[in-house]
C-alpha positions in Angstrom: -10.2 -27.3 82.0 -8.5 -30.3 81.1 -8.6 -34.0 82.6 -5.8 -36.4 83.8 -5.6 -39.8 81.7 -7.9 -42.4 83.4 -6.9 -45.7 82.7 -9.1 -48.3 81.0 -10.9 -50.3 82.8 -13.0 -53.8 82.0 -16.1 -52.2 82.4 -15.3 -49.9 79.7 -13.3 -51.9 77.4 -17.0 -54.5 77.9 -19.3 -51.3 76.4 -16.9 -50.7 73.7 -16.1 -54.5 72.3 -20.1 -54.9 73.0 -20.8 -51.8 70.5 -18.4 -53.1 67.7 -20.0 -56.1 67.9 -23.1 -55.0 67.8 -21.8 -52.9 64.4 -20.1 -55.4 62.9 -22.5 -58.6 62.9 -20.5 -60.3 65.9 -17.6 -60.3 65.3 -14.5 -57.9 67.4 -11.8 -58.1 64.4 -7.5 -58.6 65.8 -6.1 -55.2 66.1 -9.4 -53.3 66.7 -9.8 -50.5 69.0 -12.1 -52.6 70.6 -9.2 -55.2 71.1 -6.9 -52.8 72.1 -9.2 -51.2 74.6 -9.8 -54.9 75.9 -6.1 -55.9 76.3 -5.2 -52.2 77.8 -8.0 -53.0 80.3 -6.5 -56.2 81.0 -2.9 -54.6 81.6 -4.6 -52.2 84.1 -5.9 -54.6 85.9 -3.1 -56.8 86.6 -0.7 -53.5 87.9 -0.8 -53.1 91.4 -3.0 -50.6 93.1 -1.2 -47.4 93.9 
């Protein structure tokens, strides 16, 4: 069985930046997953409710 995409959301995007942070002494380096995952969350959030 397979799932349907779920869009990021802050909540998420928060536990993932927090981990890499947490693995990288602090700091969430440009271009990251963690970044990406932050501004994707971002995106999400500003679209319009279907």
């Amino acid at each position: 069985m397979t799932k349907g995409k779920t869009p990021m959301n802050k909540a998420a995007a928060s536990r993932i930046q927090s981990a890499t942070a947490k693995n990288t002494g602090g700091k969430v380096s440009k271009g990251s997953f963690a970044a990406k995952a932050q501004s994707a969350a971002a995106k999400n959030a500003a679209k319009p409710a279907k």
